[in-house]
C-alpha positions in Angstrom: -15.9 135.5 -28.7 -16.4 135.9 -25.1 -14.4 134.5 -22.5 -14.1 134.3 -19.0 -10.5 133.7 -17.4 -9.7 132.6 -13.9 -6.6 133.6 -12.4 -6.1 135.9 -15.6 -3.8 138.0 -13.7 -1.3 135.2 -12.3 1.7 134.0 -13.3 0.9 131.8 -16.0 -3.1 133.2 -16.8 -1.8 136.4 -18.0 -0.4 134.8 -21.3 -4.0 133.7 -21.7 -5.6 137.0 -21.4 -2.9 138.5 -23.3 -3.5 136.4 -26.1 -7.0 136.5 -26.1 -7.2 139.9 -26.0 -4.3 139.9 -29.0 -7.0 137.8 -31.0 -10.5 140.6 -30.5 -11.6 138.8 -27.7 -13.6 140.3 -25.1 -12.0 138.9 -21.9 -13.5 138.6 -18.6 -11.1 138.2 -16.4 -11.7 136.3 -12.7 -9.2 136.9 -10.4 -8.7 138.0 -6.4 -10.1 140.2 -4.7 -13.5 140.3 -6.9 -13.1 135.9 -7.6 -12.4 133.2 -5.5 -12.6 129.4 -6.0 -15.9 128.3 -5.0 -17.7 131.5 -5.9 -20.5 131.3 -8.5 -19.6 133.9 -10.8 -22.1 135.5 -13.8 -21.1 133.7 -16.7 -24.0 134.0 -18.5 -23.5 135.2 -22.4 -19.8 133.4 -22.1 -18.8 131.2 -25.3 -15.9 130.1 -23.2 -14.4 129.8 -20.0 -10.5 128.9 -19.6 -10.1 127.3 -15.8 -6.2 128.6 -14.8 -6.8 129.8 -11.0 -5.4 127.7 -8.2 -5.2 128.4 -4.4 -1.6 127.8 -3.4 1.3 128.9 -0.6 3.1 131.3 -2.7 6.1 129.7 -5.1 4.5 126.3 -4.7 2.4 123.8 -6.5 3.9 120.1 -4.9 3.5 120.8 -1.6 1.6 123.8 -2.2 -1.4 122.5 0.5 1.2 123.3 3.7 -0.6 122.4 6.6 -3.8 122.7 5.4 -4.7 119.8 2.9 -8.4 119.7 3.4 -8.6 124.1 3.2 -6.1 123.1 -0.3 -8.5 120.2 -1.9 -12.3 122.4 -0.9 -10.4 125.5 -2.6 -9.4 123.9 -5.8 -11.5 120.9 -6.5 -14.4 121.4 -4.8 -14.2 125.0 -6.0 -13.2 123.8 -9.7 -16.0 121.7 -9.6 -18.3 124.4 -8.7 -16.9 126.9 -11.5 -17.7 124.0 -14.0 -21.6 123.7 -12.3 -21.8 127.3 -13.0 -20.4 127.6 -16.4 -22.7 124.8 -17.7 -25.8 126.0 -16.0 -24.9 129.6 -17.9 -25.1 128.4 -21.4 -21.2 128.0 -21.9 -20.3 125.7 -25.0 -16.5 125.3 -24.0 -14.6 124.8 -21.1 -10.9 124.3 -21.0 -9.0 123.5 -17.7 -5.4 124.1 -17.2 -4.0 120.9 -15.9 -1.0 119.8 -14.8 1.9 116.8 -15.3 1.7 116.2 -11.9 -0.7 114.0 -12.9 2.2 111.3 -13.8 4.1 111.9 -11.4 4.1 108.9 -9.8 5.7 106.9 -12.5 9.3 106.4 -12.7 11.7 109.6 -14.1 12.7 108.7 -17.7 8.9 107.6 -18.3 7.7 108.6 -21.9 4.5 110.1 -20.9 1.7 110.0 -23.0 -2.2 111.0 -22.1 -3.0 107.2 -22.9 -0.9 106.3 -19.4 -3.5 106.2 -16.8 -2.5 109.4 -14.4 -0.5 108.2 -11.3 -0.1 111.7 -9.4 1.9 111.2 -6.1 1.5 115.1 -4.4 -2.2 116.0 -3.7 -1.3 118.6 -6.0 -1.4 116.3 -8.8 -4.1 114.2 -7.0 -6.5 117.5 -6.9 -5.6 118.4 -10.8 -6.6 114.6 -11.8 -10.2 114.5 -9.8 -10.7 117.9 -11.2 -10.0 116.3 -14.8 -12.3 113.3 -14.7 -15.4 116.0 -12.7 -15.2 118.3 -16.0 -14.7 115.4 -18.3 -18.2 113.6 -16.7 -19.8 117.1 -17.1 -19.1 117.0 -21.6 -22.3 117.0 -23.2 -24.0 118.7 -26.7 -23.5 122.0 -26.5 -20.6 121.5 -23.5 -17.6 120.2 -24.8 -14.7 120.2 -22.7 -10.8 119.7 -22.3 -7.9 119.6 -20.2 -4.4 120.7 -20.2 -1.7 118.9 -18.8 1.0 121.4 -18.8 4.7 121.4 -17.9 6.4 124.2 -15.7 5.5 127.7 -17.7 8.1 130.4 -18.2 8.0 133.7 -20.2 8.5 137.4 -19.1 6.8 139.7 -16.4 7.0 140.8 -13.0 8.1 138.0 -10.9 8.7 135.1 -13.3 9.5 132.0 -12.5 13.1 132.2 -12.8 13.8 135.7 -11.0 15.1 134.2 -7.6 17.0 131.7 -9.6 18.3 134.2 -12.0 19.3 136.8 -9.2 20.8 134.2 -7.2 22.9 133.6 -10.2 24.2 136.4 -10.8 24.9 137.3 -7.4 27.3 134.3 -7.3 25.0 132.7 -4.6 24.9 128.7 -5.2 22.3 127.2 -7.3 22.0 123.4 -7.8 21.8 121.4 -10.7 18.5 120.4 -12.0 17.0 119.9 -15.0 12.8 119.5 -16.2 10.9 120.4 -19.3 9.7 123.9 -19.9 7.2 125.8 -22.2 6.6 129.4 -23.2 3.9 130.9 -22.0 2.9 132.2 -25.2 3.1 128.6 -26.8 0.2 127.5 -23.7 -2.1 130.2 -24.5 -1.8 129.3 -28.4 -2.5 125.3 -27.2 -5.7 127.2 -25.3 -6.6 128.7 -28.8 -6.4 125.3 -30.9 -8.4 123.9 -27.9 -11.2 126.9 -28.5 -11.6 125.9 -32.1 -12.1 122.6 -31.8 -14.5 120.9 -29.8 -11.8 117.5 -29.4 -12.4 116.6 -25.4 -10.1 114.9 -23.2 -6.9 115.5 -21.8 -3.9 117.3 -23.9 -0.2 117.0 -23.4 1.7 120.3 -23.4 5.5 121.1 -23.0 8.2 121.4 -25.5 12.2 121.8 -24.5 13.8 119.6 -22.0 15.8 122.7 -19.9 19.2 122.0 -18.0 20.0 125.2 -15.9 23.3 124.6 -16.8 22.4 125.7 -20.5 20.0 128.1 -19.1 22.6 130.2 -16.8 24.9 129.8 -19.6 22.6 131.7 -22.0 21.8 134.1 -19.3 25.6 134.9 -18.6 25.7 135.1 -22.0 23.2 138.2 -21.8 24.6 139.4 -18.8 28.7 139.4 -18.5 29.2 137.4 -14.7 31.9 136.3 -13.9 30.2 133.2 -12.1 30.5 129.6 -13.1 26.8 128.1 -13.8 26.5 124.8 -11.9 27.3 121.4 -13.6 24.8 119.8 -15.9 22.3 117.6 -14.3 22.2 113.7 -14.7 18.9 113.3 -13.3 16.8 111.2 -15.5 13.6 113.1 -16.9 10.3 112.0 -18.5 9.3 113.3 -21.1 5.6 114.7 -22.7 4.5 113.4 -26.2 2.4 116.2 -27.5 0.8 114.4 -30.1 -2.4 115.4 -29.5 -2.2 118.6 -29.7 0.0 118.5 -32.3 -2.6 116.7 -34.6 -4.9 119.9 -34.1 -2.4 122.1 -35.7 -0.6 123.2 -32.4 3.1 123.8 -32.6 5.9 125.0 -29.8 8.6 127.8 -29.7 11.7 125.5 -28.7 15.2 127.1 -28.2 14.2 129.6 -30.2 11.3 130.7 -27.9 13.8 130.7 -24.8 16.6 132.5 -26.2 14.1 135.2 -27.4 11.8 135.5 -24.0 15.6 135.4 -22.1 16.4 139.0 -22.9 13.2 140.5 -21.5 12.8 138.0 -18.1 16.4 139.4 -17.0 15.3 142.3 -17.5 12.3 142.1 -15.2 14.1 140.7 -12.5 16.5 144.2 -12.9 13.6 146.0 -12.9 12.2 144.0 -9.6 15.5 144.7 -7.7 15.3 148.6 -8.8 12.0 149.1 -7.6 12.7 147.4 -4.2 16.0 149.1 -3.6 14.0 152.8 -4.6 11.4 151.9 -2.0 13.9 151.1 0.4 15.7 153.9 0.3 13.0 156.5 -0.7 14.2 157.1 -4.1 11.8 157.7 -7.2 12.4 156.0 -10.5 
């Protein structure tokens, strides 16, 4: 099979690429400098196209439009909507777009979200994710079946994961808060992006799996790494949670506590690795 990746070199498309390639896929991957939402690129003998770029200020999603919301919305809808023009237009039978559950975010915390709860994004993060959904969906057609991903906060190792400042604060005994949201592997989202490729089921998808407290998390990180800091108190903040049902029905299954404590050893060692490399290039020093 081949399939074309956007933002295959980010933070969460990697696990995508990786995976694809892991299965004999031949991977096109579309990423900056060569890709940018809103081009038009050659997707022509493509089986597939997996959607996972998104123009953002660095570290943010919520919020991620700064002071430019109508630069944020012409980049990633307009743009998405674009990419989906193109890929129909080039003969691709399946499109899969990485969504977000920003899209409920406007519903009270403690919500039991399900994709049959009409999305109710508050950020124009989640607003953007949404309008890009219901574009692709309206867009399905023989021969063009489509899907989208509404997927928790991804975590899994390599170079700057999500967790490094949080992890590095940590362990420099630097205050962290208390907080708590769901989580899922990397690895798990690219499997829920291979069940999606062999199945021509449409519509939206739930995806996310353990409900994370950094309290347990810096606790199995201290674990791994003897501090002699105290973790911060376990969060009371009420969370909804994602029924992955759907999914689930297709055959798709998550990693859960045994995912994390198995990805933990490997993303504290990338943040070790970060803070070598920037201390070498600071002082001159070769690995």
């Amino acid at each position: 099979m081949k399939i074309a990746v956007t933002g295959g070199t980010g933070l969460v498309g990697r696990f995508v690429v990786e995976e694809a390639r892991a299965a004999g896929d031949d991977v096109m991957v579309l990423s900056r400098p060569d890709y940018s939402l809103g081009d038009r690129p050659a997707l022509d003998g493509c089986d597939a196209l997996i959607h996972c770029a998104f123009q953002h200020t660095p570290g943010r999603y919520r919020g991620g439009e700064a002071d430019d919301p109508a630069g944020f919305t012409r980049a990633n809808l307009d743009g998405s909507i674009t990419l989906f023009e193109t890929a129909k237009a080039a003969g691709v039978a399946r499109v899969i777009f990485l969504s977000s559950r920003a899209v409920y975010d406007g519903y009270a915390p403690g919500t039991e979200l399900t994709e049959d709860l009409h999305p109710l994004p508050a950020t124009l993060y989640g607003e953007v994710k949404w309008q890009a959904e219901q574009a692709l969906a309206a867009l399905n057609a023989p021969g063009f079946s489509t899907a989208s991903i509404r997927a928790t906060g991804i975590y899994g190792p390599g170079p700057g994961h999500k967790w490094s400042t949080l992890f590095a604060d940590f362990l420099s005994g630097r205050v962290v808060s208390a907080e708590r949201g769901t989580e899922l592997l990397g690895t798990d989202l690219a499997s829920a992006v291979r069940v999606l490729l062999g199945s021509t089921a449409s519509g939206a998808f739930n995806a996310s799996d353990i409900l994370l407290d950094r309290h347990d998390l810096l606790t199995l990180v201290a674990r791994l790494v003897p501090s002699p800091h105290m973790p911060p108190p376990p969060s009371e903040k009420p969370v909804s949670i994602m029924l992955c049902d759907r999914l689930r029905a297709l055959g798709w299954c998550q990693s859960g506590w045994d995912g994390l404590k198995n990805a933990l050893p490997q993303m504290i060692k990338d943040i070790r690795l970060n803070e070598i490399s920037w201390r070498c290039s600071v002082t001159g020093q070769r690995r």
